[in-house]
C-alpha positions in Angstrom: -5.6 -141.4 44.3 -2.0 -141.3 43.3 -0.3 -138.3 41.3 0.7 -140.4 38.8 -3.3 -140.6 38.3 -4.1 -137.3 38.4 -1.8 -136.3 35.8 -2.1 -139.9 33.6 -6.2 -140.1 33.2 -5.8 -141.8 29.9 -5.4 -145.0 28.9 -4.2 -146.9 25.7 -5.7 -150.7 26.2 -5.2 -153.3 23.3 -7.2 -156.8 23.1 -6.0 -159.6 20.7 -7.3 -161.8 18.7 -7.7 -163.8 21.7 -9.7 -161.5 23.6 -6.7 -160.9 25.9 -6.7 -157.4 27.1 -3.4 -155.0 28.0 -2.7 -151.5 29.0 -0.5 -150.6 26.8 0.2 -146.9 28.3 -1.2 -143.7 30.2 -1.0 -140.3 28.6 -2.2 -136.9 29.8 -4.7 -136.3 27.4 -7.2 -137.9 25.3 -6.1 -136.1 22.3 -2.6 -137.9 23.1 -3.9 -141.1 24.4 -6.2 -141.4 20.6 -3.3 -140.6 18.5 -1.2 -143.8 20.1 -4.5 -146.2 19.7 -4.8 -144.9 16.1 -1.2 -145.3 15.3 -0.9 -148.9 16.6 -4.8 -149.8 14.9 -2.7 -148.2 11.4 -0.4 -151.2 11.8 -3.6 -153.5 10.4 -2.7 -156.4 12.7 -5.6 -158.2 14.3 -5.6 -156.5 17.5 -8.1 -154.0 18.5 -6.9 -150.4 20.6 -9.6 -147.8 22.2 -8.5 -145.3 24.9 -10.3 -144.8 28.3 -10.4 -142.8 31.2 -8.9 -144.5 34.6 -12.0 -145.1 36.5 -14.3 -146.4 33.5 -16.3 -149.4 34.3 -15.2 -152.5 32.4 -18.9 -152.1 31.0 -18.1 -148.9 29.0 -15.0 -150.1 28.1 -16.7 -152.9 25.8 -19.5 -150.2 24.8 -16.4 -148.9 22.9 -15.5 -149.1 19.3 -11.9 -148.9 17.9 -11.5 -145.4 18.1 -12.5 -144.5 21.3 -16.5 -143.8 20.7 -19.1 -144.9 22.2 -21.4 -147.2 20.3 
């Protein structure tokens, strides 16, 4: 484990209408990581934003709703 990964746990990831997922940062906390997915799901485009902790199985990250809690 990197630095960069010990001080960037959290994760921003968006997935499309297509089902096409992307990272779209890493943030230091959840707090700040949650405020950037709920800004960018505010927008009211099709695409769907959740944060997660590096190291989550791909699993939980589909056991996910929109704004970062669990199902």
């Amino acid at each position: 484990m990197n630095d960069s990964t010990i001080s960037l746990p959290w994760l921003v990831i968006r997935q499309d209408d297509n089902g096409n997922r992307y990272r779209v940062g890493r943030y230091a906390s959840r707090a700040e990581a949650q405020e950037i997915a709920d800004s960018l799901d505010s927008r009211g485009h099709k695409q769907l934003y959740w944060v997660e902790r590096i190291g989550q199985g791909q699993n939980q990250a589909q056991a996910q709703n929109g704004d970062g809690t669990r199902n």
